[in-house]
C-alpha positions as CSV (number, residue, x, y, z in Angstrom):
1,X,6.0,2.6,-20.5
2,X,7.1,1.2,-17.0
3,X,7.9,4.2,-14.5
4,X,9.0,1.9,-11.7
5,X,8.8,-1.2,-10.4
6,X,8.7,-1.9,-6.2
7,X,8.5,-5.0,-4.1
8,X,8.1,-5.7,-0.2
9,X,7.7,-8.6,2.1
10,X,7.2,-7.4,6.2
11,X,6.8,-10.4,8.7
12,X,3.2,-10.4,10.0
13,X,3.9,-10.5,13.5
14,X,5.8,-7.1,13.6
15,X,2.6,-5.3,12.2
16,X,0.4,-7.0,14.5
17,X,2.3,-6.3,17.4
18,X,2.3,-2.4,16.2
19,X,-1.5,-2.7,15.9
20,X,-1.7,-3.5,19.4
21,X,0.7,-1.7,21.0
22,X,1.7,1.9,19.3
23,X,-2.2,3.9,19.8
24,X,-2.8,4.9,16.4
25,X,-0.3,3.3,14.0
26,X,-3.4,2.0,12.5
27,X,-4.8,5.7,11.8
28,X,-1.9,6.9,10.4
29,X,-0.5,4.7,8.1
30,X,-4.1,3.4,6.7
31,X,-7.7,5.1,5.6
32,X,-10.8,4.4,7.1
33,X,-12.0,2.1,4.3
34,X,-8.4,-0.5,4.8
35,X,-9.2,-0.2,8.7
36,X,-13.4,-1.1,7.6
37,X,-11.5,-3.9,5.5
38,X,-8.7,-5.3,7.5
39,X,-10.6,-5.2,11.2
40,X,-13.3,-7.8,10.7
41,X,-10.8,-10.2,8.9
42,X,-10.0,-13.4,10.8
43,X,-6.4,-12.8,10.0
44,X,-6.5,-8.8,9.7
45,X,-3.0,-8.9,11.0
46,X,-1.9,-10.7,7.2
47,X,-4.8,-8.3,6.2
48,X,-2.7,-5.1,7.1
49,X,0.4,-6.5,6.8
50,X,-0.5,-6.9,3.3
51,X,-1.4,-3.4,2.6
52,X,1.6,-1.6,4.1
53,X,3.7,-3.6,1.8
54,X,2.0,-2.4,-0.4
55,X,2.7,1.1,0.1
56,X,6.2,0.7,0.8
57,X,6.9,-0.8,-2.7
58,X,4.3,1.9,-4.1
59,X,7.2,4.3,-2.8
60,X,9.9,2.1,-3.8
61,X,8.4,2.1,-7.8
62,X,8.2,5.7,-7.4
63,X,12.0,5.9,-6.7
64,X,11.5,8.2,-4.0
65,X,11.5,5.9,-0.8
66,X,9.2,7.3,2.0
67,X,9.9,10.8,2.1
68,X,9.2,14.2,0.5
69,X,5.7,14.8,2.5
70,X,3.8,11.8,1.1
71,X,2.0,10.1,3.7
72,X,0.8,6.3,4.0
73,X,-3.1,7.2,4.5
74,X,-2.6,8.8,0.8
75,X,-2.2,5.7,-0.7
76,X,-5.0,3.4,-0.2
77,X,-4.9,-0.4,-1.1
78,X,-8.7,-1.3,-2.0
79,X,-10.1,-4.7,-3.3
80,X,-12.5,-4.2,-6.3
81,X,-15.7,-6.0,-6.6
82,X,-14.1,-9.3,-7.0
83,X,-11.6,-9.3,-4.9
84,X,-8.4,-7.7,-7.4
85,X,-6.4,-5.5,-4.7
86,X,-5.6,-1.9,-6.4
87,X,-3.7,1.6,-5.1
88,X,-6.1,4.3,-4.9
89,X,-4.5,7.8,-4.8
90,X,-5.3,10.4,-2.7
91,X,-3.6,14.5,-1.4
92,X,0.1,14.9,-2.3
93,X,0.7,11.6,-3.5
94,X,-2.4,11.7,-6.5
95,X,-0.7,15.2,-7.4
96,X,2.7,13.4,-7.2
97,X,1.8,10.7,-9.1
98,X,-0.3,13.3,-11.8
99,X,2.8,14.9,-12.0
100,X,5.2,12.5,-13.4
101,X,2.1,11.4,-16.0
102,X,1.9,8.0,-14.1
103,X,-1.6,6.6,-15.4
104,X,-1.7,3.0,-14.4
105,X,-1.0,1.2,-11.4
106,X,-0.6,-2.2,-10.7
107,X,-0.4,-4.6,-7.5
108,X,-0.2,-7.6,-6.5
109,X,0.0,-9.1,-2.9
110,X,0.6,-12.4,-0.9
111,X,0.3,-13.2,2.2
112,X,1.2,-16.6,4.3
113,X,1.1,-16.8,8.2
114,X,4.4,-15.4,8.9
115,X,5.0,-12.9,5.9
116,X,3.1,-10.6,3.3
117,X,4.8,-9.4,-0.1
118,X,3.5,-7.0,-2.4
119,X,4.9,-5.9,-5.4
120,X,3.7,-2.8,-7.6
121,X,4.3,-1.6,-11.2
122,X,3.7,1.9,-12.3
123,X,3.3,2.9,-15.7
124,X,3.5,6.2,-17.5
125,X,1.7,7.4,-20.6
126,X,3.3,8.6,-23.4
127,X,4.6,12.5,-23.4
């Protein structure tokens, strides 16, 4: 059953000038392994831009918004081995998530030079 569904699109250029600019934006709002990803990239500004809307529709599907003590390193957007991107869960928002009995999560992103869009869909199991 479909728990929620989130979308996002964030213009490039705003997250690569927060990169630069704001000392550790990068740190707080992504894990080690999306900075290990996103830095080497070519175009790691797309690269991040990407992944934080990503989380902001992973807390749009939730229906919460950002807020009640989740934070945006707990919510890790990882490429598998060939390249499908996928939320990993970690802290408050994988006991969040456990809690409502969400089992599957699904994303999807795009990026072109000026914008990135991600949308997610969560589903729950059966009670």
């Amino acid at each position: 059953m479909i728990f929620g569904v989130g979308t996002d699109i964030i213009e490039v250029a705003r997250v690569g000038r927060e990169i630069r600019r704001s000392q550790g934006f990068k740190e707080r709002c992504f894990s080690p392994r999306e900075i290990a990803y996103c830095d080497p990239k070519a175009s790691r500004a797309q690269n991040y831009a990407a992944r934080f809307a990503a989380k902001e529709a992973f807390f749009k599907a939730l229906g919460t918004g950002y807020r009640g003590g989740l934070a945006f390193d707990e919510v890790e957007v990882l490429d598998d081995r060939l390249g499908k991107p996928g939320i990993v869960l970690r802290g408050r928002a994988k006991a969040y998530c456990r809690r409502r009995r969400i089992r599957r999560i699904h994303v999807s992103l795009a990026h072109i030079k000026d914008y990135s869009s991600a949308v997610v869909v969560m589903e729950t199991s059966p009670r």
